[in-house]
C-alpha positions in Angstrom: -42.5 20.2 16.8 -39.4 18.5 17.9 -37.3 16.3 15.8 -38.1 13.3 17.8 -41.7 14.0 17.6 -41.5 14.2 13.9 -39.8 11.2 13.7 -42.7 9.4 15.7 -45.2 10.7 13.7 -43.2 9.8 10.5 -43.0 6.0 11.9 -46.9 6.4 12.7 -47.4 7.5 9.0 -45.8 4.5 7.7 -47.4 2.0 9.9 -51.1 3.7 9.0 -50.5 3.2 5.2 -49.4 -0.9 5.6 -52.7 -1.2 8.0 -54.4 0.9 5.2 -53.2 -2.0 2.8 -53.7 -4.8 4.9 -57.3 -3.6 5.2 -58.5 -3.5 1.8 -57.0 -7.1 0.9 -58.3 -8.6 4.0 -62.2 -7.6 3.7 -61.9 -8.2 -0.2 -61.1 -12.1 0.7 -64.0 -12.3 3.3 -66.9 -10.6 1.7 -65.9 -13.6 -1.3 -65.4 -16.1 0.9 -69.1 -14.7 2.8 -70.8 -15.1 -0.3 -69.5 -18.4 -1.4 -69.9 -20.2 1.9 -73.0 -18.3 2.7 -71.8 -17.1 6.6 -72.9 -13.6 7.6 -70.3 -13.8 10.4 -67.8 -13.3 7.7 -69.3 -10.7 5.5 -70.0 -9.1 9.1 -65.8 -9.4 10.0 -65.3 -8.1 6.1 -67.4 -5.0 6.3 -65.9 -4.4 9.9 -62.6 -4.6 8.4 -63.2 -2.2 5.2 -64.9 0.6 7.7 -61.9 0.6 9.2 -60.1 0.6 5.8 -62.0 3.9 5.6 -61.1 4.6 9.3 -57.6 4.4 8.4 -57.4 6.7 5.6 -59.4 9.5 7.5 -56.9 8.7 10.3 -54.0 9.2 8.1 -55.4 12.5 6.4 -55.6 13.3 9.7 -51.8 12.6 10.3 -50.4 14.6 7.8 -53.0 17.9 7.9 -52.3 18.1 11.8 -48.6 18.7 10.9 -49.3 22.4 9.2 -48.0 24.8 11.1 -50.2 27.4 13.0 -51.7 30.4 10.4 -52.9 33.9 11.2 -56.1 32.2 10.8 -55.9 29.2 12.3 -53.7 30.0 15.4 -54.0 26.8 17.9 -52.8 24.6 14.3 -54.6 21.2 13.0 -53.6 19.1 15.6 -57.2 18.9 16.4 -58.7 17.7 13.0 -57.1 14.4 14.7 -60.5 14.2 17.2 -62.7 15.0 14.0 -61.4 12.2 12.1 -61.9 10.1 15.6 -65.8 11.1 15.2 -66.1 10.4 11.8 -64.2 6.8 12.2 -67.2 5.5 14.5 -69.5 7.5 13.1 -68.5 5.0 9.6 -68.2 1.7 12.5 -71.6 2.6 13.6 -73.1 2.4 10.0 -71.7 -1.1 9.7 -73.1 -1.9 12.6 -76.6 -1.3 11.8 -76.2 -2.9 8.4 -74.8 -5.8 10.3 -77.6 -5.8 12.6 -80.3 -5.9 9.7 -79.0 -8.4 7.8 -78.2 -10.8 10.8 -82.0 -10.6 11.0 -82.9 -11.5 8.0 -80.6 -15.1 8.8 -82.4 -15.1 12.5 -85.6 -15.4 10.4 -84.0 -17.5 7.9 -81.0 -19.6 8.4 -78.8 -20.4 5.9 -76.5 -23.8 5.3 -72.8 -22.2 5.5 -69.4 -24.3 4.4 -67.9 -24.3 7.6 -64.0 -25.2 6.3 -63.8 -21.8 3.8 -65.1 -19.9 6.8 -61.6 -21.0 8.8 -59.6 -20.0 6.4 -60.6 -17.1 5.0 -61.0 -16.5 8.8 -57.7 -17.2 9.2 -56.7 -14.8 7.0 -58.4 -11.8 8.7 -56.8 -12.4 12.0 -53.6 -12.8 11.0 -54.0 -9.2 9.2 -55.9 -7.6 12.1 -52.9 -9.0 14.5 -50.1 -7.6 12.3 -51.8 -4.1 11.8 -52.2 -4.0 15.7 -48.8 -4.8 16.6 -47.7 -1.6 13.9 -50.0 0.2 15.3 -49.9 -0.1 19.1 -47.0 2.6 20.1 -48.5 5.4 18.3 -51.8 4.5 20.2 -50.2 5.0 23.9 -49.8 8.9 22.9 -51.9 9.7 20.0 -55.8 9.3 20.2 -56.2 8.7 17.1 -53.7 6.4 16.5 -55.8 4.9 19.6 -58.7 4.6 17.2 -57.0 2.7 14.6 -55.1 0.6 17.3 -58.7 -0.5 18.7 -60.6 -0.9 15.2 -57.5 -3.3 14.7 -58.0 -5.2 17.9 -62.0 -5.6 17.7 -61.4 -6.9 14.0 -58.9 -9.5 15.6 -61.6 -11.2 18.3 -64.3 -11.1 15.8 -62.0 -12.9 12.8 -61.0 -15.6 15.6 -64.8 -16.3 16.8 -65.6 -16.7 13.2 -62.8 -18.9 12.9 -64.5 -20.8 16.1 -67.7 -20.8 14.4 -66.4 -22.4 11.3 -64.8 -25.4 12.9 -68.3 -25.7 14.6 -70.4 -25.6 11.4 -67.7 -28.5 10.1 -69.2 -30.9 12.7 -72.6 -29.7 14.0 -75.4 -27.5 11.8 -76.2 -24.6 14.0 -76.1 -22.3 11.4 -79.1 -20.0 14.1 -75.1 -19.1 15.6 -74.5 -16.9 12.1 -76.8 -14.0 13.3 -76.2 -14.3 17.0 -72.3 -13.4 16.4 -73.0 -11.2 14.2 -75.2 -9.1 16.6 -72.0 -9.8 19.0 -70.2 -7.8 16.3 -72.6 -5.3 16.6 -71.9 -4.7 20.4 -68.6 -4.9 20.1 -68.2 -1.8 17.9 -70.9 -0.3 19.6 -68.1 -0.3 22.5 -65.5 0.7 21.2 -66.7 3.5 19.8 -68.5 4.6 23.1 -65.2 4.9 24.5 -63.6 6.9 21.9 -66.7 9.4 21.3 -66.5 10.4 25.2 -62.5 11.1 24.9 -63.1 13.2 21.9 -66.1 15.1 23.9 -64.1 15.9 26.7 -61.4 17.0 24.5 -63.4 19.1 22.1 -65.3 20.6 25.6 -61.8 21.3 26.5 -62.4 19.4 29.6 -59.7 18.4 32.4 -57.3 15.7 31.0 -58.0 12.7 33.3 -55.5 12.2 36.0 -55.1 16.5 36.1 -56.5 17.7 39.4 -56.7 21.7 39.6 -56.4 22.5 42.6 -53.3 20.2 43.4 -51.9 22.4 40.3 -52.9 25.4 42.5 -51.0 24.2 45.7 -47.8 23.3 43.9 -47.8 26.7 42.4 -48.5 28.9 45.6 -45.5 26.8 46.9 -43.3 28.3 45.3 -41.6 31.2 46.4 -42.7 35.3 45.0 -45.7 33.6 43.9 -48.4 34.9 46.1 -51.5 33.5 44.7 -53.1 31.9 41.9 -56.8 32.3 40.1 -58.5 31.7 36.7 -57.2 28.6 35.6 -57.7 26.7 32.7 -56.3 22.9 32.1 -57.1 21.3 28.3 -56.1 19.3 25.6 -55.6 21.4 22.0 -54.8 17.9 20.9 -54.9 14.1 22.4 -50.6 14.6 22.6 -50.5 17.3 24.5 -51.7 19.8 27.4 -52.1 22.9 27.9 -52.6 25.9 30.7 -53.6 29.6 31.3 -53.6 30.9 34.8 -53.1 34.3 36.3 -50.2 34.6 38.9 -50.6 37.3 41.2 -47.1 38.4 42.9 -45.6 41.2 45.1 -45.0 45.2 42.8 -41.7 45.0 40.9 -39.8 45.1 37.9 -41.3 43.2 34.9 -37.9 41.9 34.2 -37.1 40.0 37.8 -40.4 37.8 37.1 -39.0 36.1 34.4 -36.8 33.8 36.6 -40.1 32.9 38.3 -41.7 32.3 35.2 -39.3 29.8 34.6 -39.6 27.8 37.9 -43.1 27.9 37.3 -42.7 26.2 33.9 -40.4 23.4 35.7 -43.2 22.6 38.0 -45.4 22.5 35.7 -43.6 20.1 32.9 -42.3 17.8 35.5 -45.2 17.2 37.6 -48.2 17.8 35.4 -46.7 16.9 32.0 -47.8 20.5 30.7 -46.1 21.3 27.7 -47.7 24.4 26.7 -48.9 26.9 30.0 -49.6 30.5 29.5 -48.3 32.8 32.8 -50.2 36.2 32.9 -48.5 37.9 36.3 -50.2 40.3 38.2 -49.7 42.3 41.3 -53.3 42.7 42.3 -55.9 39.7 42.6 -58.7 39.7 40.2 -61.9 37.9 40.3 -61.7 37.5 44.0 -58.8 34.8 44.0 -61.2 32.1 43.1 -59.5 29.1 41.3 -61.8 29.1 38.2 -62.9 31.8 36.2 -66.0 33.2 36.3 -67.1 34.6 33.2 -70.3 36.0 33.0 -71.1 35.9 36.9 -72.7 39.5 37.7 -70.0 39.5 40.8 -66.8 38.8 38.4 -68.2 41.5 35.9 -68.3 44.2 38.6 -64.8 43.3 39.8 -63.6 44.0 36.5 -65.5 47.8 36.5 -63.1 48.5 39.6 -60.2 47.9 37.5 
């Protein structure tokens, strides 16, 4: 790990623990303020908050475990108990949501007077928390998924505190306390959205799918383009973790001396880094073309396996 990376993920660490803090006063103030002016909205905003108090600590476990260095066991590192803490973030959202849901209900069939002035400030109080916890948090979540997650939980808790502060300024004047359920099932949605999207990055991560905006076979043209390279096959693009990416392909080039490939190795590297932002590739060099040249590898396929008998 490099010294500036360190030094991100120190700042990241930091700004993690005062969202960490910021998110246990907050939905303390809102789940009293809930029950004393009898609004769901804000006991909904309070226990969005405190799952993502909960978010936050998983997050920042996360943080400090994916720093071990790589083990005889565990070769690849930690970086990716980073996506497991990602699944078990909205897997915590998505039980407050269907609390939220149920009880929202129970004030559909039921409404509720609600003291519209203690809803604003308590509010109030939410959004000015969620805002400063999402400005902390916003350059770790440009490289980091889950700093993403946290970012996002931060930004959802914002819109919700500043529609209940809406609400409460329209309890002040008008009774339609029937608008108590209906934003909190908005709540519901909400997280139910936000997680969606994080659940499908950590799936295509933990399939070690493509990372978006990587295209294959341009990889493949770049790298038969330059020169003693002859042809590529079996390639394989993934994340290990949401901050970086990495590559294993075979290189097939003309008979010679192991030692004259390294100064191809290292052009193919430079293509690589600069165009594709791969950070961690794995070259195995060959002079005789396996698995019929095809880009992707084959495993299994009764043609592949009796390829490999030959050799």
């Amino acid at each position: 790990m490099t010294h500036s990376h360190r030094h991100s993920e120190d700042a990241w660490s930091k700004s993690l623990l005062i969202s960490m803090a910021l998110n246990l006063i907050i939905p303390a103030a809102q789940i009293w303020g809930g029950i004393v002016s009898g609004s769901m909205a804000l006991i909904s905003d309070a226990l969005h908050n405190l799952s993502d108090f909960l978010a936050l600590v998983i997050n920042y476990a996360a943080l400090i475990i994916g720093r071990r260095r790589p083990t005889l066991r565990h070769t690849f590192g930690f970086k990716r108990v980073e996506i497991f803490a990602t699944l078990l973030s909205v897997a915590l959202l998505y039980g407050a949501a269907f609390y939220i849901a149920i009880e929202a209900w129970d004030r559909w069939i039921t409404p509720r007077p609600i003291t519209g002035k203690l809803v604003i400030w308590i509010a109030l109080l939410g959004l000015v928390g969620n805002i400063l916890s999402a400005v902390l948090l916003h350059a770790g979540s440009k490289v980091n998924l889950n700093m993403k997650s946290a970012f996002l939980h931060m930004i959802a808790d914002a819109a919700t505190s500043l529609g209940v502060v809406v609400l409460g300024v329209v309890w002040m004047f008008w009774p339609w306390y029937w608008l108590d359920p209906l934003f909190s099932w908005l709540v519901v949605v909400l997280i139910l959205a936000s997680g969606w999207s994080l659940l499908k990055d950590s799936f295509l991560i933990l399939m070690n799918a493509t990372p978006p905006g990587i295209d294959p076979a341009e990889i493949k043209e770049a790298l038969e383009a330059i020169d003693g390279v002859t042809q590529i096959h079996d390639l394989h693009v993934w994340n290990p973790s949401n901050g970086s990416i990495a590559l294993a392909v075979h290189i097939t080039v003309p008979d010679q001396m192991l030692s004259r490939v390294d100064g191809l190795a290292g052009k193919v590297r430079a293509v690589l880094a600069r165009r594709f932002h791969i950070d961690h590739p794995t070259l195995q060099f060959e002079s005789i073309t396996c698995n019929g040249g095809e880009l992707l590898c084959q495993n299994g396929h009764p043609h592949n396996a009796s390829q490999t008998k030959n050799h």
